[in-house]
Structure formats: C-alpha cells, structure tokens
C-alpha positions as CSV (number, residue, x, y, z in Angstrom):
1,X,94.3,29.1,-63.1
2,X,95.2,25.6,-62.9
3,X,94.0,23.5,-65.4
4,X,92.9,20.6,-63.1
5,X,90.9,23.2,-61.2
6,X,89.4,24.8,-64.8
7,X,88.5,21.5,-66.0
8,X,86.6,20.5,-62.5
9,X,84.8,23.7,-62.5
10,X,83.7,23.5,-66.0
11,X,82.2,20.4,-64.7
12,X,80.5,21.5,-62.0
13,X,79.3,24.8,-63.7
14,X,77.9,22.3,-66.8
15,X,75.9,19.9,-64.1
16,X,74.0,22.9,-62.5
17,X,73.7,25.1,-66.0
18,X,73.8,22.5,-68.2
19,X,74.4,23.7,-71.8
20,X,73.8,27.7,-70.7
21,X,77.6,27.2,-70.0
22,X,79.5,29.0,-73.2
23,X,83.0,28.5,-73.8
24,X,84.6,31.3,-75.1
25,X,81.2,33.3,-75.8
26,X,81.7,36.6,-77.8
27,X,81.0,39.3,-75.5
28,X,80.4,41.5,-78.2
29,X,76.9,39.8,-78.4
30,X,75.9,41.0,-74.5
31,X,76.9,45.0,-75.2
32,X,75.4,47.9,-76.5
33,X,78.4,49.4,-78.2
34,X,78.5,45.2,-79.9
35,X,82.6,45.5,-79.1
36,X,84.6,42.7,-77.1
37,X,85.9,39.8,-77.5
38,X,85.2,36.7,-75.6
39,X,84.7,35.3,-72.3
40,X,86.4,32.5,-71.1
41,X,83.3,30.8,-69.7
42,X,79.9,32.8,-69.8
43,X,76.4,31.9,-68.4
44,X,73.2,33.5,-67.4
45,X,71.7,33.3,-64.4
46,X,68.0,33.6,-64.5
47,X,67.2,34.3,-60.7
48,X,69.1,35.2,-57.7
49,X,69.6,32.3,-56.6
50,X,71.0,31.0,-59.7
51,X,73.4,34.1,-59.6
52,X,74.9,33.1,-56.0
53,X,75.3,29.4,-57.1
54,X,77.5,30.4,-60.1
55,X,79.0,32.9,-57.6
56,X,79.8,29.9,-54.8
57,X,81.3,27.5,-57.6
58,X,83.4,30.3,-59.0
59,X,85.0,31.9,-56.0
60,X,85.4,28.2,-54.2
61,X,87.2,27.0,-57.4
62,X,89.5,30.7,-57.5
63,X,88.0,31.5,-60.6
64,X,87.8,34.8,-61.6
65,X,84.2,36.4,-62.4
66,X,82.5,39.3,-63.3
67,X,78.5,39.7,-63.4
68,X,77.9,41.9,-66.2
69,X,74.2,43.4,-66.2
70,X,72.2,45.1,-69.5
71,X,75.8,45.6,-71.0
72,X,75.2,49.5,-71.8
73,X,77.5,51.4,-69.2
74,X,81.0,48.6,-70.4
75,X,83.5,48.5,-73.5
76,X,84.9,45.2,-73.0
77,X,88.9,45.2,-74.4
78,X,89.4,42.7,-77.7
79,X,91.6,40.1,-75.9
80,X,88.3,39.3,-73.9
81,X,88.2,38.6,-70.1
82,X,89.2,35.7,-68.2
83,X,87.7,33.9,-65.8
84,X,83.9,33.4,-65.6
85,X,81.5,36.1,-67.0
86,X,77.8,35.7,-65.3
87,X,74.8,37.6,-67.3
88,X,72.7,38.4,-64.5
89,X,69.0,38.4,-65.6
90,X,67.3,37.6,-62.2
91,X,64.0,39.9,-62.9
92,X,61.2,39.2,-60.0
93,X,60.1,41.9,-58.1
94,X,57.6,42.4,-55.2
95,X,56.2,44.8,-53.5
96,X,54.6,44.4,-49.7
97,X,52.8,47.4,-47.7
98,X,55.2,48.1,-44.5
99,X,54.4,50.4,-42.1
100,X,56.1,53.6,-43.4
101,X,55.1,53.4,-46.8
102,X,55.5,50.1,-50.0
103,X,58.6,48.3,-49.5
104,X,59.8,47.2,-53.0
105,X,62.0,44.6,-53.9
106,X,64.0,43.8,-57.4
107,X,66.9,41.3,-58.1
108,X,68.6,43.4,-60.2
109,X,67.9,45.0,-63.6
110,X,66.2,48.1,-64.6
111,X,63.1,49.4,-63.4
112,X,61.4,48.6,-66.5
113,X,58.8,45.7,-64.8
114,X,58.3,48.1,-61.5
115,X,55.7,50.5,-63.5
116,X,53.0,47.7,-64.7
117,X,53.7,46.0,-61.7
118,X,52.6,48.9,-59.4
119,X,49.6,49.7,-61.7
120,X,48.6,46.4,-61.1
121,X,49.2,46.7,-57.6
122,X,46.5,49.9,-57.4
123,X,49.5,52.6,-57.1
124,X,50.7,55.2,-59.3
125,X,53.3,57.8,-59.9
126,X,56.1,55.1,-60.4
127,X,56.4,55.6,-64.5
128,X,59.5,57.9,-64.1
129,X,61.2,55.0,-63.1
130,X,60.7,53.1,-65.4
131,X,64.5,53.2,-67.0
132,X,66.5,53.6,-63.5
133,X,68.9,51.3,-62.5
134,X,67.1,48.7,-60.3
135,X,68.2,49.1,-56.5
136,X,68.1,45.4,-54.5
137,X,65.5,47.0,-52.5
138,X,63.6,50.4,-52.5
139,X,61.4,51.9,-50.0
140,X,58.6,54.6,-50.7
C-alpha cells in the first residue's frame, strides 16, 4: 500500500463511519478462541448497505479487506492482518409469501432472529434453525 492512498482512504472510511473506524483494533476482541492480533483498519458495518460502501472505498482505493462474521469458525495469526477488516453485523430479515412457499431473506448472520420472527409471522417449525449459518436468501 501506498501511503498517499492509506491516508486518503482513512479519510474517506472516517467521513462515512465516523469514529466506528479503529486503527489497529485487536482482533482478539471479535473471536471466540479471543487469539489475534490487530487489524490494520477495522469497522462494523451495521446493514448491507453499509457493508458494500466499506467494500466500494476499499477495493477502489486497492485496499485489502476481509469481512469477518460472528468470529467462531477463524484463528487470526499474532502479526494481525492487513488491510481493512469489516465486522459485518447487517441483521434484518424478511419474509414475503411467494407462490411456491415463504421466501426468506437475511443479510447475513445466524439464524438466531429467523425463529421469533416467523412466530410472529403465524409460522412454525423454524426453531431448528435457529443457530445455522444465515443464507442471503432461503426459500421454503
């Protein structure tokens, strides 16, 4: 990386994320085994579209990134990782009635919210899923 092009990004990361931007953010902190050193830059992104907007300004800029999700299937190394490091915890889901069944969609996660949400919704049978990875979209 040049440093010109670092320094600009930071920039531009810090005027869309504000102070969510971490330098050098222990990534120990975002795992389940608690082991890694640091990212070079880290945010969260809260929604999907906050995910592809850190996405754009990374990959324009030739920044290295890596979306890291719930933490628990990674053993980051010591030295850390370069680059940008993007939390992704986008959470809404939907469901709509289709024609062949209930069209589901989730922008990313677990399946945790899915179970109450379909209670609410009036259907049943989705409490098995409730600790599957989350697909971007499921049909049933």
């Amino acid at each position: 990386m040049r440093l010109m092009t670092t320094l600009h990004t930071v920039e531009r990361l810090r005027e869309i994320f504000g102070d969510r931007l971490a330098i050098s953010e222990p990534l120990s902190r975002h795992t389940t085994a608690r082991v890694g050193g640091p990212a070079e830059l880290f945010l969260t992104a809260a929604s999907a579209e906050e995910l592809r907007l850190a996405v754009e300004v990374a990959y324009a800029a030739g920044l290295p990134y890596f979306i890291l999700g719930g933490g628990s299937n990674i053993l980051v190394a010591d030295s850390g990782i370069s680059g940008l490091v993007i939390l992704n915890r986008a959470r809404k889901v939907s469901f709509r009635h289709s024609g062949a069944g209930v069209v589901c969609v989730a922008e990313s996660g677990t399946c945790r919210p899915w179970p109450g949400s379909a209670s609410a919704a009036g259907w049943a049978g989705w409490s098995g899923l409730s600790v599957c990875p989350a697909p971007s979209a499921a049909r049933w």
